[in-house]
VOTOR-682557 format. One record per residue (C-alpha): chain; x, y, z; residue number from 1; residue in one letter. Coordinates in Angstrom, 1 decimal. Each point is the difference from the previous one (the first is absolute). Last residue first. Layout:
BEGIN
   chaine     east    north       up   num   residu
        A        X        Y        Z   NUM        a
...
//
This chain:
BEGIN
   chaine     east    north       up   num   residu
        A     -7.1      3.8     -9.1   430        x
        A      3.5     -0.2     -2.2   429        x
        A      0.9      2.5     -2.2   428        x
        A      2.0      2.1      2.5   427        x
        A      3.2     -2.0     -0.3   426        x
        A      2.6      0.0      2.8   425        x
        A      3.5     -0.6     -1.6   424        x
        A      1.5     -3.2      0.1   423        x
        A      2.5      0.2     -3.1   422        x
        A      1.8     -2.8      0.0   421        x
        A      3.4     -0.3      2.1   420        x
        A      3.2      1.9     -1.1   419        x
        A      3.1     -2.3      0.3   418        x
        A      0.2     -0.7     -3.1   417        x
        A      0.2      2.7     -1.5   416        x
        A     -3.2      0.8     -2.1   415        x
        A      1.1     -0.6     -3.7   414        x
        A      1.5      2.2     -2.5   413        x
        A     -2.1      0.5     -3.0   412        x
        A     -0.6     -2.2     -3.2   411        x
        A     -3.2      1.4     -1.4   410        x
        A     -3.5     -0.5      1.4   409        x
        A     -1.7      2.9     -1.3   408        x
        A      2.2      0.1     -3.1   407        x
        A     -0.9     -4.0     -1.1   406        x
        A     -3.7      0.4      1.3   405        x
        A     -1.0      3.2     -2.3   404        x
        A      0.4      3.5      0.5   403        x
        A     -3.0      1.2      1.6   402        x
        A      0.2     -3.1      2.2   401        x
        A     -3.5     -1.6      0.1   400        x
        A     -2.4      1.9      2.7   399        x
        A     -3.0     -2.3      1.1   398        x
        A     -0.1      1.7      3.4   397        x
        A      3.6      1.3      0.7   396        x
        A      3.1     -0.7     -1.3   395        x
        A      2.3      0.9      2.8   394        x
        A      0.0     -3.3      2.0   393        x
        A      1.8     -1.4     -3.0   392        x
        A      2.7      2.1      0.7   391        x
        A      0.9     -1.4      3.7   390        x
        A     -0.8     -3.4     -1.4   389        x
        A      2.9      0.3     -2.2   388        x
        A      2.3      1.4      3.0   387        x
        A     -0.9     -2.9      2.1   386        x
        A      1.1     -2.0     -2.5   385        x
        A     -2.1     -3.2     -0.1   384        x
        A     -0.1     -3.5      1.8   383        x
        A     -2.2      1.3      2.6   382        x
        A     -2.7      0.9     -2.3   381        x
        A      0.2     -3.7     -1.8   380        x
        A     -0.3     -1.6      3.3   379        x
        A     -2.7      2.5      0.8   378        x
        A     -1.9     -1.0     -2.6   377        x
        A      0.6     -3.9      0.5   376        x
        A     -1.6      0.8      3.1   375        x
        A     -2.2      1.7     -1.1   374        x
        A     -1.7     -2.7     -2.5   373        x
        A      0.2      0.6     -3.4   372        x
        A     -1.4      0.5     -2.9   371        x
        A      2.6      0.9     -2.9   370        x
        A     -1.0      2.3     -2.8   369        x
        A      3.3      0.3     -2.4   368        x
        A     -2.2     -1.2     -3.0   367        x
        A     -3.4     -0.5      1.0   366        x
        A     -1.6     -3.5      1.5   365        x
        A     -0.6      1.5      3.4   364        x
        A     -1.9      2.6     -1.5   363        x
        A     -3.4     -1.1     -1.4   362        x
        A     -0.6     -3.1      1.7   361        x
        A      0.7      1.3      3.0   360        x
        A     -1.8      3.0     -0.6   359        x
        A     -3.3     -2.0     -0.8   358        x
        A      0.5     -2.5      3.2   357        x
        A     -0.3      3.2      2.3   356        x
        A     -3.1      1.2     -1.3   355        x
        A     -1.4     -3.5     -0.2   354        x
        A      0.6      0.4      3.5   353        x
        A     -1.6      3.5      0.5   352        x
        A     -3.2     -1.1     -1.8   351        x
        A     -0.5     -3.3      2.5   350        x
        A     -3.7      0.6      0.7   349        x
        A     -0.2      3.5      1.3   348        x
        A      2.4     -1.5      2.5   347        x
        A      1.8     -3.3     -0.5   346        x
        A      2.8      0.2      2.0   345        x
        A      3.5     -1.0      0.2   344        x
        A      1.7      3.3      0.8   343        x
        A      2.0      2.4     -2.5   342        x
        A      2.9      2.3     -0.3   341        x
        A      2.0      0.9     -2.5   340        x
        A      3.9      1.7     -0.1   339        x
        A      1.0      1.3     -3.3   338        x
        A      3.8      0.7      0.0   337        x
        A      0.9      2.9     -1.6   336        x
        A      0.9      0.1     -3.7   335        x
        A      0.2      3.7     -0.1   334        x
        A     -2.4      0.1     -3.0   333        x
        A     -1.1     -2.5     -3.0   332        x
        A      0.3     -2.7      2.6   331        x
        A     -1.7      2.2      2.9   330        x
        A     -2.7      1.8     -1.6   329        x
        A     -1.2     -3.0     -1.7   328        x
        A     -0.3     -1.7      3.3   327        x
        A     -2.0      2.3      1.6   326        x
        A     -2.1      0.2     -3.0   325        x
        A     -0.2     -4.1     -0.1   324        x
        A     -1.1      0.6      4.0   323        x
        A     -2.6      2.6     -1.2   322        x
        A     -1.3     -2.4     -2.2   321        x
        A     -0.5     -3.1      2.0   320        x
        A     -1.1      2.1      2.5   319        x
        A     -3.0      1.6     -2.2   318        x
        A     -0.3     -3.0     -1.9   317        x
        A     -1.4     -1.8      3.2   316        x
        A     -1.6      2.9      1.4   315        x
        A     -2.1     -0.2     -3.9   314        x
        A     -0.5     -3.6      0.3   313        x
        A     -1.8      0.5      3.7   312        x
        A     -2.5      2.7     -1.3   311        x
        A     -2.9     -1.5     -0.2   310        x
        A      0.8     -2.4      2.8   309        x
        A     -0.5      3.4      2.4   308        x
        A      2.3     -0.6      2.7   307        x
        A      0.4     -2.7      2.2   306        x
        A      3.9      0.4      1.7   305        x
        A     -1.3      3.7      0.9   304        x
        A      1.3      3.2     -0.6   303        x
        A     -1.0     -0.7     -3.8   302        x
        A      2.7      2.0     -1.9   301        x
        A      2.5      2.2      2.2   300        x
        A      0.2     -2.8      2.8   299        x
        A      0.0     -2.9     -2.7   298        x
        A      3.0      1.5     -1.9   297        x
        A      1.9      0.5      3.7   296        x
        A     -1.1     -3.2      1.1   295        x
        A      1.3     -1.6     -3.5   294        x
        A      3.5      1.7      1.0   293        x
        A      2.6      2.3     -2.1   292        x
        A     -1.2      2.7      1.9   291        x
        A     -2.2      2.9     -1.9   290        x
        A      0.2      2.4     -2.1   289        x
        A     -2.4      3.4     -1.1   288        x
        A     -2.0      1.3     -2.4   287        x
        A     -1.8     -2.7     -1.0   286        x
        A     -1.0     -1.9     -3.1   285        x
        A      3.5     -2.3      0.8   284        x
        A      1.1      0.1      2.9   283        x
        A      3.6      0.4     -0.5   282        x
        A      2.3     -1.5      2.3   281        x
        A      1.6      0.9      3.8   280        x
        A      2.0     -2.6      1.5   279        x
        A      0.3     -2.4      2.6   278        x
        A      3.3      0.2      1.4   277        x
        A      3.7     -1.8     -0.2   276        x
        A      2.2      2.1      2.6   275        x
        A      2.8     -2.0      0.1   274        x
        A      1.0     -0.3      3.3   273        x
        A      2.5      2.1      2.2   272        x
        A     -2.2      2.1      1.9   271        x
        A     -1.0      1.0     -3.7   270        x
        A      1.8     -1.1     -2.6   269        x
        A     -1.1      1.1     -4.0   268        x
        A     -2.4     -1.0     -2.4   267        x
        A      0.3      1.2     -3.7   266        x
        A     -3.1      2.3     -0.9   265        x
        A     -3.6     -1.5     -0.3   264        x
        A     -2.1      2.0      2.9   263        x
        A     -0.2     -0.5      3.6   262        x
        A     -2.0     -1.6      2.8   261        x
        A      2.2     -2.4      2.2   260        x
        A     -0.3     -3.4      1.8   259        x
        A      2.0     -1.7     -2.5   258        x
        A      3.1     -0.2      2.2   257        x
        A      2.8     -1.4     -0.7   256        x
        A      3.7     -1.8      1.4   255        x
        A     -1.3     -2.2      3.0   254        x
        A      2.6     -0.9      2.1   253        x
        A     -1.8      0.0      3.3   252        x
        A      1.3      3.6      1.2   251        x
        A     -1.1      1.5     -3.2   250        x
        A     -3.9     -1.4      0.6   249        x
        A      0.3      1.7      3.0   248        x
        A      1.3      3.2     -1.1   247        x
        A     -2.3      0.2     -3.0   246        x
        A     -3.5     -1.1      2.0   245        x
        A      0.2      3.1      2.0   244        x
        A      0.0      2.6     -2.7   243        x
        A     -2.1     -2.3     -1.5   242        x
        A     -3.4     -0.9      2.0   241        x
        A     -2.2      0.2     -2.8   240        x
        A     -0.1     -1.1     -3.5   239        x
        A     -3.6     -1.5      0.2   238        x
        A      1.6     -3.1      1.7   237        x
        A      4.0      0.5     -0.5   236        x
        A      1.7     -1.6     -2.8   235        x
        A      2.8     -2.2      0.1   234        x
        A      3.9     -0.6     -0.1   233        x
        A      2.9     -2.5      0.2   232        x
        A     -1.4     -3.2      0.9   231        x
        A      2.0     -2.9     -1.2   230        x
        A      3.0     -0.2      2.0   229        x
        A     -1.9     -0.6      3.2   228        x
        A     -3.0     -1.6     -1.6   227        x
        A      2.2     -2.7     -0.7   226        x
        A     -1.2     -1.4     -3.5   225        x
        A     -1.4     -3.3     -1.6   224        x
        A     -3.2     -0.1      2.5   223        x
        A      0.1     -3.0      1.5   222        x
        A     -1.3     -3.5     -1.5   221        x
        A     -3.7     -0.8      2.1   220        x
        A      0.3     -3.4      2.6   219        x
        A      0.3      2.3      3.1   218        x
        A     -3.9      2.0     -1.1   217        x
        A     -0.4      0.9      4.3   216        x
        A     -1.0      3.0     -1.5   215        x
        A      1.4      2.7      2.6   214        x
        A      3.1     -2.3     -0.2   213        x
        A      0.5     -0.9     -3.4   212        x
        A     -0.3      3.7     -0.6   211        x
        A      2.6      1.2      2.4   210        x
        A      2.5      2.1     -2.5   209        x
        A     -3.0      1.1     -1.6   208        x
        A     -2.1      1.6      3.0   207        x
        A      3.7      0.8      1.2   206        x
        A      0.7      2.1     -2.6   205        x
        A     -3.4      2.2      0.8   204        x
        A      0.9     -0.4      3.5   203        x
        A      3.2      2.1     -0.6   202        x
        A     -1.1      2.4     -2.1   201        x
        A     -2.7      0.8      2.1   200        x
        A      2.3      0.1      3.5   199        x
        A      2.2      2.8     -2.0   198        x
        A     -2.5      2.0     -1.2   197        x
        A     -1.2      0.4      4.0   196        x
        A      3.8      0.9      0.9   195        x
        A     -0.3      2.3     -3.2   194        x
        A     -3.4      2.0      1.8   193        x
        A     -3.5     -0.9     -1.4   192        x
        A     -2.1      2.7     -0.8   191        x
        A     -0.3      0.0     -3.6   190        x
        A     -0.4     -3.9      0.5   189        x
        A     -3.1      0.2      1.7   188        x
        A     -1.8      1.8      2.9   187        x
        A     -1.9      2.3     -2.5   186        x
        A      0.0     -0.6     -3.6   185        x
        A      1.3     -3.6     -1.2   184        x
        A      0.5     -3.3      1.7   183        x
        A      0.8     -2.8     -2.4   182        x
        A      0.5     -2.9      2.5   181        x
        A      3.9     -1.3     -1.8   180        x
        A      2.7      1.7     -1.9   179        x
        A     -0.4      0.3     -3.4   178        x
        A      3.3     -2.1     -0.3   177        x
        A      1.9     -0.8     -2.9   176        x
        A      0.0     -3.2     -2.3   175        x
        A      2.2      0.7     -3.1   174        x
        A     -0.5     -2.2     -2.8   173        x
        A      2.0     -2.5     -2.3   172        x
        A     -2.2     -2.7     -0.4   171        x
        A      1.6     -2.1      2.8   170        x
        A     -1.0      3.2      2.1   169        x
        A     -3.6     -0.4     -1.3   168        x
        A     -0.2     -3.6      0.0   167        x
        A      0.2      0.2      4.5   166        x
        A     -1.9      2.7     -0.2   165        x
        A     -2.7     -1.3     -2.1   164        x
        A     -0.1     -3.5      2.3   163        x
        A      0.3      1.8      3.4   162        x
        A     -3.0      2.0     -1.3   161        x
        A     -2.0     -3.1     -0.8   160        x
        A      0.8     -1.6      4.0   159        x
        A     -1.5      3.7      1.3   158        x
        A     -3.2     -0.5     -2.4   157        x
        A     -0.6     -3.5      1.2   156        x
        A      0.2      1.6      3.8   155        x
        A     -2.3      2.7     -0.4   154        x
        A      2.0      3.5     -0.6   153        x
        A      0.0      2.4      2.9   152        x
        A     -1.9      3.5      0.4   151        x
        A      1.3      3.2     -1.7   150        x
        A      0.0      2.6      2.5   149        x
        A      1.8     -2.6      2.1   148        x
        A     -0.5     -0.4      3.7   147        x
        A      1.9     -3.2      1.6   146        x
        A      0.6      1.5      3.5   145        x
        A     -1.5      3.2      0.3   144        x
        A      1.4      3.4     -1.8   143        x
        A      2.5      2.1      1.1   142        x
        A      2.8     -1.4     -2.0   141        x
        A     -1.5     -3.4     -1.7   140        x
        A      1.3     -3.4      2.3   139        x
        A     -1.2     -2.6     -2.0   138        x
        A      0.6     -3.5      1.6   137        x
        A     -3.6      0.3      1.3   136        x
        A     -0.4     -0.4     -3.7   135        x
        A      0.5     -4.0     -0.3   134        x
        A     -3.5     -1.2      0.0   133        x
        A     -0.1      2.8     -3.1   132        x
        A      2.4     -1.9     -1.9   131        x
        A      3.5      1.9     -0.9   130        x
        A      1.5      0.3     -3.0   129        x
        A     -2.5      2.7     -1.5   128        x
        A      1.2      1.4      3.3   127        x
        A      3.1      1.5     -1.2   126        x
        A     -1.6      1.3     -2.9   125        x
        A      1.8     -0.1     -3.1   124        x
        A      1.2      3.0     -2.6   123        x
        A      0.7     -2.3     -2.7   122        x
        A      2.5      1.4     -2.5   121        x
        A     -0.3     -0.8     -3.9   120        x
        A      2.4     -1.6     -2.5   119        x
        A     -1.8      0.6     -3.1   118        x
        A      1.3     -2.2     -3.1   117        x
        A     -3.6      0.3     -1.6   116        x
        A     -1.2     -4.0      0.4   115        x
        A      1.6     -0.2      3.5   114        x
        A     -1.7      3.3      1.2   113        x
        A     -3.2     -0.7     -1.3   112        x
        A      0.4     -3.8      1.6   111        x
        A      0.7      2.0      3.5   110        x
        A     -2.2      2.3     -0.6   109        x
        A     -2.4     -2.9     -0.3   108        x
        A      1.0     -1.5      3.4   107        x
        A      0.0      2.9      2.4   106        x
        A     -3.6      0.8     -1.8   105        x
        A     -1.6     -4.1      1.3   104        x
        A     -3.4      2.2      0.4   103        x
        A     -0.3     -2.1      3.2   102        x
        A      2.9      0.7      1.9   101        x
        A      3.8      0.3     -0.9   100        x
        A      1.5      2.8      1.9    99        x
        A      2.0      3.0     -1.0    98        x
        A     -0.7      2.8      2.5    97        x
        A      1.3      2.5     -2.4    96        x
        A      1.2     -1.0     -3.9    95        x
        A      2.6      1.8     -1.8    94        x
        A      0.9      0.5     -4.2    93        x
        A      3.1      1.3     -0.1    92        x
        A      0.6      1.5     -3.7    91        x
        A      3.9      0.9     -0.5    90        x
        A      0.5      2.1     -3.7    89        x
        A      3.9     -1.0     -0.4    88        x
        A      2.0      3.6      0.0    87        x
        A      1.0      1.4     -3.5    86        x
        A      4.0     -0.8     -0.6    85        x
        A      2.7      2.6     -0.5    84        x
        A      2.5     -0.9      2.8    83        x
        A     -0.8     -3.9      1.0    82        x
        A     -3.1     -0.5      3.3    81        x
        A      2.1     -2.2      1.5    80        x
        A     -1.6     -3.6      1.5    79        x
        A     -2.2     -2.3      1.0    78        x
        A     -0.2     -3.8     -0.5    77        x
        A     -3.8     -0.9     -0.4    76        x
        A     -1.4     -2.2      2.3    75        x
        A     -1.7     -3.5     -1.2    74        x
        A      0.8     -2.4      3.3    73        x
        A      0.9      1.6      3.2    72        x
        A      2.7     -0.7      1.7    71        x
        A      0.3     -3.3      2.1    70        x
        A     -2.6     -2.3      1.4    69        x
        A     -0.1      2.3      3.3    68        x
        A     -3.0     -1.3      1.7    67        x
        A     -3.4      0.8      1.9    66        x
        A     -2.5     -1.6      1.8    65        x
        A      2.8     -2.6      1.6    64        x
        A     -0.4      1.0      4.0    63        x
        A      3.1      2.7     -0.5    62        x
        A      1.4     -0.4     -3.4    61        x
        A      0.7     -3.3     -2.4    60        x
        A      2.7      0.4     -2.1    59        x
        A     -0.9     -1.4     -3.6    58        x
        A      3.2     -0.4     -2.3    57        x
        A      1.1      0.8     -3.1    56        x
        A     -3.6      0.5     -1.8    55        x
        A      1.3     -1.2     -4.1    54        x
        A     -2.9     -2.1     -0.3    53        x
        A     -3.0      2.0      1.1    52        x
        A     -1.6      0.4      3.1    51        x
        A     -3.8     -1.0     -0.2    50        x
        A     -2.4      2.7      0.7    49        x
        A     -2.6     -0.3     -2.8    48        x
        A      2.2      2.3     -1.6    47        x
        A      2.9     -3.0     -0.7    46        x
        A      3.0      2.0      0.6    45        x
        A      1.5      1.6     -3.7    44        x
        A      2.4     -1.5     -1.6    43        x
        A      2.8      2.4     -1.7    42        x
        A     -0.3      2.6     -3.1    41        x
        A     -2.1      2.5      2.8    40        x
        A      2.9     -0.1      2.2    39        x
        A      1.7      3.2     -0.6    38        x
        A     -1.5      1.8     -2.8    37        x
        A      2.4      2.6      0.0    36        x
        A     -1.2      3.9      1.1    35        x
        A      2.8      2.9      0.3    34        x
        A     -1.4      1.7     -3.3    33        x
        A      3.6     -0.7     -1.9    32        x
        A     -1.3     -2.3     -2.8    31        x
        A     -4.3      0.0     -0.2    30        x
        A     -1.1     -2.8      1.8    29        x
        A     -1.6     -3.0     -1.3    28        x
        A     -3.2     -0.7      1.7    27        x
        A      0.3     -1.1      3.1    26        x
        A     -3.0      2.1      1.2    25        x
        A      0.1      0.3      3.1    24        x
        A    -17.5      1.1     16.5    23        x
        A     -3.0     -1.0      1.3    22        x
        A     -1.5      3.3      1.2    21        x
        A     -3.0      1.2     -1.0    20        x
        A      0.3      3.4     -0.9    19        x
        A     -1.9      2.5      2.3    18        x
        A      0.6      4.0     -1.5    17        x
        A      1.1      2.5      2.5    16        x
        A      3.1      1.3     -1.9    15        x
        A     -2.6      0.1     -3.0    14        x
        A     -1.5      3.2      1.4    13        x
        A      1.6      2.1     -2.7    12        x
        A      2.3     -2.0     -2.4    11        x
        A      1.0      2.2     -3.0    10        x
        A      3.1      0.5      1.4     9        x
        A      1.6     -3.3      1.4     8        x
        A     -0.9     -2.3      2.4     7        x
        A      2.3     -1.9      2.5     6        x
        A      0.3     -3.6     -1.5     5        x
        A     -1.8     -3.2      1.1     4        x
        A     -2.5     -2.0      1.0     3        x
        A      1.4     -3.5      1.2     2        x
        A     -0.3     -2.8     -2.4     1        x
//
């Protein structure tokens, strides 16, 4: 939906490129890896947004858009990582702008992710919510009342992306925030100041925490969550505006970031969040890597969302395969978490999502391989030994412990307790 991802090496000119702008597994757990199953043995929501049976109780908040129906269904139950044991492989597959228009995309990853065990995050748009009669009510940091880089959604399209978020959180899934207008390069969100952070986080919940009144749609069920409690991280548009962005977004309760640039090693805290980045993969047939992002593929193939339909299958296979080599490096490696990114687009005729449905089909249904969203990443981070993470940062790049899993990870004395996590500033990130 919105163009995104800094580019990488390989990407000369590209940063000037004009993209049109729209936008875990359950298996059973290996003994002692800190992962259970949690709810996946129990009823599920209905996931054409009915609340399911077992919902305590429906609080309605604010005007009645939104409401807390309890916790969330299908979670996994983290916890410690035991002495000796290889790290689960986490896959979070993430979505930005996450709206529900024409090509219907919000609402087939959604099946894909159902049918592989994929809990996913939806990066959404704030005003994806809101109708475009409605977007004087967008106040955008130095920009006119109710501009947005990425235009508005028509009305049916705003009522349809109510619907998929609404049977997206029932499924299981995270729904972030990509923030709102999408203004990259000069005058936008690199140079917006945390007090200006600050007012776009808050009207982007408000755009969902107000929907039945922007819409005027009173006889619509809410949303099944409180936006309050539920959003805990996002992505920045084209990965600007951090440094800034990370204090604000601290001070609202948000707990990661995915606005980074950096490589696949364990994640550490930065401004104290999780700093979850895009990362850096193979490209395969070249000699260099790129994001973890269909922009970023598309920027160093085609440079254009219309490329050459000649050689559309071969970009396809080109992500798909440098994100299984990614991948590979990873579970037979350090066992970092993979972190993906993607938009709901179709350019050079949809090659980047079959991409993206390829290596969901291929991984999530692995041994050990659970795809998550990151928020249930981070719950499982958090519920780890400090001390444990501390080591695992030192495997580098696809590095397995020279040793074996069961020396490297060895019964040792834990982080006392009254040590916080490690938030050290990492240079990785762009």
């Amino acid at each position: 939906m919105g163009a995104a991802g800094r580019l990488t090496r390989g990407v000369a000119g590209a940063a000037a490129l004009a993209v049109l702008a729209v936008g875990c597994s359950s298996v059973p757990a290996a003994p002692g890896n800190g992962v259970n199953g949690g709810q996946g043995e129990r009823e599920r929501g209905n996931r054409d947004g009915q609340q399911g049976k077992q919902a305590p109780r429906t609080e309605l908040v604010g005007d009645g858009s939104t409401a807390y129906t309890g916790p969330q269904p299908d979670q996994p139950e983290p916890g410690r990582l035991e002495p000796g044991r290889k790290p689960p492989q986490f896959v979070v597959f993430s979505w930005d702008g996450a709206g529900e228009d024409g090509k219907k995309l919000f609402s087939r990853f959604r099946e894909i992710g159902r049918k592989y065990d994929a809990h996913m995050t939806y990066f959404l748009s704030g005003v994806y919510v809101l109708p475009e009669s409605e977007a004087h009510r967008y106040r955008p940091p130095g920009r006119a009342r109710g501009a947005s880089d990425i235009g508005y959604l028509k009305d049916e399209n705003v009522r349809a992306t109510l619907e998929q978020l609404r049977g997206a959180w029932l499924d299981g899934n995270e729904i972030g925030t990509h923030f709102n207008g999408h203004f990259c390069g000069p005058g936008g969100v690199g140079s917006w100041s945390p007090e200006q952070w600050r007012s776009e986080i808050e009207q982007a919940k408000w755009f969902v925490k107000n929907w039945k009144t922007t819409t005027g749609w009173k006889d619509l069920e809410p949303l099944p969550f409180d936006y309050d409690r539920e959003l805990v991280g996002g992505r920045a548009p084209c990965l600007e505006g951090r440094a800034n962005l990370l204090p604000a977004a601290k001070e609202m309760g948000f707990r990661y970031d995915s606005s980074g640039n950096g490589t696949q090693v364990w994640p550490d805290k930065e401004g104290g969040l999780w700093n979850l980045p895009l990362q850096q993969v193979p490209m395969p047939g070249r000699s260099f890597e790129t994001l973890s992002m269909d922009y970023n593929f598309l920027a160093n193939q085609s440079g254009t969302v219309n490329g050459d339909p000649s050689r559309r299958a071969a970009w396809g296979r080109q992500m798909r395969d440098g994100l299984l080599e990614g991948f590979d490096r990873a579970y037979d490696g350090n066992r970092a978490p993979m972190v993906i990114g993607n938009h709901f687009e179709d350019w050079n005729g949809g090659v980047y999502m079959k991409a993206v449905e390829d290596v969901v089909k291929k991984v999530c249904p692995m041994e050990d391989v659970h795809c998550v969203s990151f928020r249930q990443l981070v719950d499982w981070l958090d519920a780890q030994d400090p001390a444990v993470l501390e080591k695992l940062r030192t495997l580098g790049v696809g590095q397995a412990p020279e040793d074996g899993w069961e020396t490297f990870l060895a019964a040792a004395p834990s982080a006392p307790a009254s040590s916080p996590p490690s938030d050290r500033r990492s240079d990785r990130s762009g």
